[in-house]
C-alpha positions as CSV (number, residue, x, y, z in Angstrom):
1,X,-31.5,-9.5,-28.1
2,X,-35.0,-10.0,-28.7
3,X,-36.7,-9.3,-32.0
4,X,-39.5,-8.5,-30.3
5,X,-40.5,-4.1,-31.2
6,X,-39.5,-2.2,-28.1
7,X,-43.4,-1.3,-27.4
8,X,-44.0,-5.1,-26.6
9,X,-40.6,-5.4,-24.5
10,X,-41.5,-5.7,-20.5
11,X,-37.7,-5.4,-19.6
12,X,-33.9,-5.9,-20.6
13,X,-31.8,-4.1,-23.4
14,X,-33.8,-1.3,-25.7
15,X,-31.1,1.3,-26.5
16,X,-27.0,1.5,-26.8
17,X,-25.9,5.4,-26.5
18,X,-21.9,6.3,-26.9
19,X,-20.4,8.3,-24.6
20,X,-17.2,10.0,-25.5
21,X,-15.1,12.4,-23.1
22,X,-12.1,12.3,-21.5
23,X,-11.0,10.0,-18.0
24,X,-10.1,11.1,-14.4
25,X,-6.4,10.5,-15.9
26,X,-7.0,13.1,-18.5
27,X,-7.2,10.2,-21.3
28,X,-10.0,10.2,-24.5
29,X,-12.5,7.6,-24.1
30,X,-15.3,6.2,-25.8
31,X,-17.6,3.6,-24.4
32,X,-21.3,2.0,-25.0
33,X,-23.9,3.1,-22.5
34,X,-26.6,0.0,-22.0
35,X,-30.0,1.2,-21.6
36,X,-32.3,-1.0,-20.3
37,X,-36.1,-1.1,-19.4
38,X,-36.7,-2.1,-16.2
39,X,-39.7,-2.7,-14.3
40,X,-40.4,1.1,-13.2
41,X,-38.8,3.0,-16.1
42,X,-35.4,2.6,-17.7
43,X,-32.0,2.5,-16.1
44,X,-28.6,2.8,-18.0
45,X,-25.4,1.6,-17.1
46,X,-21.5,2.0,-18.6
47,X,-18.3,0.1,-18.1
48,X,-15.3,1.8,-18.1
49,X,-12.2,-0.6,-17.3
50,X,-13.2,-2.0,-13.8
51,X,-15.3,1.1,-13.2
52,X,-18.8,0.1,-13.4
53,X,-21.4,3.0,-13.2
54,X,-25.3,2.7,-13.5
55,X,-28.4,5.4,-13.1
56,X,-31.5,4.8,-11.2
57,X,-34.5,3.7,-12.9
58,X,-36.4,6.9,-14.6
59,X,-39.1,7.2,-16.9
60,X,-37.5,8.5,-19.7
61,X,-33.8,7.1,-21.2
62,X,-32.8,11.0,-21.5
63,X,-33.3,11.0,-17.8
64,X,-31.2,7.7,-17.0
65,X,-28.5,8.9,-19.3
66,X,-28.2,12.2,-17.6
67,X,-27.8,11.2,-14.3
68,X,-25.3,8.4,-15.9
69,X,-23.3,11.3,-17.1
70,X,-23.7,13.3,-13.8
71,X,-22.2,10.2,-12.0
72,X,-19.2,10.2,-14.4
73,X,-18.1,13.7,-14.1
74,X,-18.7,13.4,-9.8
75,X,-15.8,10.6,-10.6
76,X,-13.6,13.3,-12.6
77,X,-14.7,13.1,-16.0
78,X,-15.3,15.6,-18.0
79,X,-15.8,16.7,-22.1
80,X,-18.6,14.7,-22.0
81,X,-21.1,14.2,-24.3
82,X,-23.7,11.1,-25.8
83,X,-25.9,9.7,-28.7
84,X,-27.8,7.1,-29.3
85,X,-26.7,4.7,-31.7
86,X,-29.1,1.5,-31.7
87,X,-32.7,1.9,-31.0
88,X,-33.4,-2.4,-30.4
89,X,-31.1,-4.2,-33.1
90,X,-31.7,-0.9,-35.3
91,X,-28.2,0.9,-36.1
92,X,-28.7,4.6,-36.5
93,X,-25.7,4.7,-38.7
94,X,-24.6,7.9,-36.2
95,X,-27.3,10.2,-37.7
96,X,-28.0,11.2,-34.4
97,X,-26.9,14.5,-33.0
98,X,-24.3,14.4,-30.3
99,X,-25.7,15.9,-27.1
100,X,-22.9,17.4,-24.7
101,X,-22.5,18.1,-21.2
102,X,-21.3,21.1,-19.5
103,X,-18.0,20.0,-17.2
104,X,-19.0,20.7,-13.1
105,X,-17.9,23.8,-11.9
């Protein structure tokens, strides 16, 4: 990554996020969310085996990592819930707080 500060970044990687919850199979996961800046806003994007799933671009990484999440739980997951965990090549040692998601109806 870049050393540039993320206020002189045009595009490409500026946050990692975990997501924890549990799978369609009713397994415990825990995966890296990439959030990127993209030309209009940022867009975020998660691997889970050979499931790939990525938001539209929005102007705020809450909003990208929300309608990550929403696509996740459409696809069965549920228990859901994010932080961020690297701001650039800054490690926020997990003193963020956890945000969770309510499961669909």
């Amino acid at each position: 990554m870049s050393t540039l500060p993320l206020m002189f970044k045009k595009e490409g990687l500026v946050e990692k996020h975990q997501v924890e919850g549990v799978d369609p199979s009713d397994r415990y996961f825990n995966r890296m969310i990439l959030v990127s800046r993209t030309a209009t806003g940022y867009s975020a994007k998660v691997m889970y085996e050979a499931f790939i799933v990525e938001s539209r671009s929005h102007s705020t990484i809450a909003a990208a990592v929300k309608e990550l999440v929403g696509k996740l739980q459409e696809s069965g997951f549920s228990r859901l819930r994010t932080r961020a965990n690297f701001k650039g090549t800054r490690y926020l040692a997990e003193k963020e707080t956890w945000i969770d998601y309510p499961d669909l109806p």
